[in-house]
N, C-alpha and C positions, 0 to 999 in steps of 0.2 A: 504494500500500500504506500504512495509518493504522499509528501507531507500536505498538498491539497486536497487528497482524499482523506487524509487522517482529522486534517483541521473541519471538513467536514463533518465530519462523524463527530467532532467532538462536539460540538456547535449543534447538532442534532441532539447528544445524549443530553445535553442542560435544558433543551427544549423540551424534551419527550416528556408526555405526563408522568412514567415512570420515573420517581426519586433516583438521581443520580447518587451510587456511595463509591465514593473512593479512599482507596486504603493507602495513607502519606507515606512515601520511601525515602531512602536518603543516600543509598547506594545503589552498585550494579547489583548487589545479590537478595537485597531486598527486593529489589525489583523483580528479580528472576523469580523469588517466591512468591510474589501476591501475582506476579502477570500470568505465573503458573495454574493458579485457581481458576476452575472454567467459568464463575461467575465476574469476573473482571472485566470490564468491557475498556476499562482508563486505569492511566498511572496518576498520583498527580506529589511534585515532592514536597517539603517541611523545609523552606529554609533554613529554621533553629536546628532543625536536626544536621542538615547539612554544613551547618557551621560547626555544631557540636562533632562532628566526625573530624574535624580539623582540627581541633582545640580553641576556635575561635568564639567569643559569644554571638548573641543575637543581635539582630540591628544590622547588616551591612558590615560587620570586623573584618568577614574573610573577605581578602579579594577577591574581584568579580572573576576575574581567570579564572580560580579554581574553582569558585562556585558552577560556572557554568561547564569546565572538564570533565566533572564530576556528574553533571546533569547530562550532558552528552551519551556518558556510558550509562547512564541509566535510560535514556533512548534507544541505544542500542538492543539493551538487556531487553525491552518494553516490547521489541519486534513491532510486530502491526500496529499495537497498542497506540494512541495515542496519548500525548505527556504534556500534562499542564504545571507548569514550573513557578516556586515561589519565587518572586521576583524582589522581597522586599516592597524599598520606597521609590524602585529604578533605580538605585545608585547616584543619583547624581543629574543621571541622563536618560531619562526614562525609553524614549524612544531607540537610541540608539542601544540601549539594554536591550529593550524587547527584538529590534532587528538582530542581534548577535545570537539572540533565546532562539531566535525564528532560525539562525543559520545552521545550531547543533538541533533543529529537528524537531522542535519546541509549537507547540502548535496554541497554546493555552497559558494560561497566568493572576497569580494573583499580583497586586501591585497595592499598598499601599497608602492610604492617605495623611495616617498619623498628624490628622487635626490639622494639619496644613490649612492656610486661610483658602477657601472654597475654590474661591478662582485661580489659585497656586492649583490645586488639586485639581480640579477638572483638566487643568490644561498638561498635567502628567496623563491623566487616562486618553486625553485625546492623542496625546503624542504616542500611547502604547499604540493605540486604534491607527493612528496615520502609519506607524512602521508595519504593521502586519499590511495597511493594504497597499504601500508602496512594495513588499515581497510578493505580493500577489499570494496571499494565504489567508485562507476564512481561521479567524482565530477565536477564540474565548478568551475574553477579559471577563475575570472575575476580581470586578473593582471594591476592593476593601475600605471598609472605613471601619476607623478607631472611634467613631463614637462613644462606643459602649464599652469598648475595650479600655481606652481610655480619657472615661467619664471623670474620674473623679468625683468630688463631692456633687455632681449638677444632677437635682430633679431628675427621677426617672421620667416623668412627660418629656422633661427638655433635654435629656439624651436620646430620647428616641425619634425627635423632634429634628432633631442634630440631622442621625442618621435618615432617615426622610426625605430631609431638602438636600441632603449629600448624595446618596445612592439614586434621588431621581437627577441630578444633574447629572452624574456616569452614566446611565442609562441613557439619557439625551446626547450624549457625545459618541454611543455605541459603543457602551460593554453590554456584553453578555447578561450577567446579574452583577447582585451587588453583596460580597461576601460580608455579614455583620458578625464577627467573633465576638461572643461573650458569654454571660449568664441568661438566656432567654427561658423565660417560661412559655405556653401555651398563650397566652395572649397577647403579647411581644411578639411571638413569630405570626398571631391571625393579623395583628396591627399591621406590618413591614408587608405581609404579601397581599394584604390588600392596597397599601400603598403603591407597590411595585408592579402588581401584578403577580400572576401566576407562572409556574416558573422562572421568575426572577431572584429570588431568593437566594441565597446559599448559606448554611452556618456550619459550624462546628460542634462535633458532637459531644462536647464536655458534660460530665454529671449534669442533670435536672434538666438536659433540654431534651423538648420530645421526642418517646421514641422514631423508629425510622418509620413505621408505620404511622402515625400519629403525622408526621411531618410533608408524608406521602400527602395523605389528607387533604392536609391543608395547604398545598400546591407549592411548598418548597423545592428549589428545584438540584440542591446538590447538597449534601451532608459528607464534610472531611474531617479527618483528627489530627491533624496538626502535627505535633512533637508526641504526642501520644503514645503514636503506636511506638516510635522508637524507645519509650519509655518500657513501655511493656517488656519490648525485646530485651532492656539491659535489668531489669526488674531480673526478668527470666535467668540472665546470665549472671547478676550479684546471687540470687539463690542457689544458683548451680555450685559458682565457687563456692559459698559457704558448706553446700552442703559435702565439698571437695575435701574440705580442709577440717571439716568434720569426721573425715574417714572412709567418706564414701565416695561415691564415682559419679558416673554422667548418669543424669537420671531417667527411671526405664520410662517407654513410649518416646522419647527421641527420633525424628525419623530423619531418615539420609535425606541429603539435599542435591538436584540433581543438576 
């Protein structure tokens, strides 16, 4: 599949009534394991994760080289799949970020807006949207906003309020949806998709937001975990050592990886 076909398809799955879920990667071999599963229709990666594989923190630490080397070979690893890559804030340069994202294979993205004054921000998502369609590639911007993520002390009406007038200006510039990470309950997420629309939407699936069925529902259009899953994995493996060092060995139902 050539990355016009792929960016289609992606761009189809966030549309489709069916809940898009994707399971966040951070390398080639994570990839290779969730692309393995025949439920997997997308990749999409964790930047925090992909920093943390560096030793770098979150926010833009590691340089954009190897963030995107590293997203490369998880394109690779992805096969047909197609891969929507954490992008951060664009670095710097958002467009020319998303054109470089576009060049290893990248068909999708989240980006960023970390309360940026509006009109700063809109004109980063527009610049991601101008570089995909000067490549000539149908892409998914899945444009974030830190409303909620980073509210602070502000009124939950006027955090949500925030996010609103922010995710329908992305959408007006032509993203995809509008990713809002945070604490959402069931009335938060009817609020946003009724603002947005249907299929618009996308969250993160942190404790207390509704299940995936629940979210199906109510016309959310993609649920990812973020640093999550990489958590699980090293969860898995502090347990393993300990139980190593306890006496014992690798623990049983382990299965080979292929």
């Amino acid at each position: 599949m050539d990355i016009s076909a792929k960016g289609a398809e992606l761009r189809r799955l966030h549309h489709d009534p069916e809940l898009l879920v994707l399971v966040n990667v951070w390398d080639a071999v994570s990839a290779t394991v969730v692309a393995g599963e025949p439920q997997t229709k997308a990749l999409a990666t964790a930047g925090h994760s992909i920093a943390s594989t560096f030793g770098y923190a979150d926010g833009e630490q590691i340089p954009l080289d190897l963030s995107l080397a590293l997203v490369e070979r998880i394109v690779l690893a992805a096969g047909d799949l197609p891969v929507s890559a954490d992008l951060d804030g664009g670095f710097g340069d958002a467009r020319e970020t998303a054109r470089r994202a576009i060049g290893v294979g990248v068909v999708g993205a989240n980006v960023e807006d970390r309360l940026r004054p509006l009109d700063e921000s809109v004109r980063v998502m527009a610049d991601v949207v101008a570089a995909a369609e000067a490549e000539g590639v149908p892409f998914a911007l899945n444009a974030r906003t830190d409303a909620l993520a980073r509210g602070g002390d502000r009124p939950r009406d006027v955090v949500l309020a925030d996010a609103v007038e922010r995710g329908k200006a992305y959408l007006d510039v032509g993203a995809t949806t509008v990713f809002v990470p945070g604490p959402l309950d069931d009335e938060a997420v009817q609020h946003l998709v009724a603002a947005f629309g249907p299929q618009r939407l996308s969250v993160i699936g942190f404790p207390g937001v509704p299940d995936q069925g629940r979210l199906a529902e109510l016309g959310v259009a993609r649920v990812t975990y973020g640093p999550l899953t990489q958590r699980v994995a090293l969860t898995a493996l502090q347990d393993a050592a300990r139980g190593i060092y306890a006496g014992g060995g690798i623990p049983e139902g382990t299965r080979p990886l292929n």
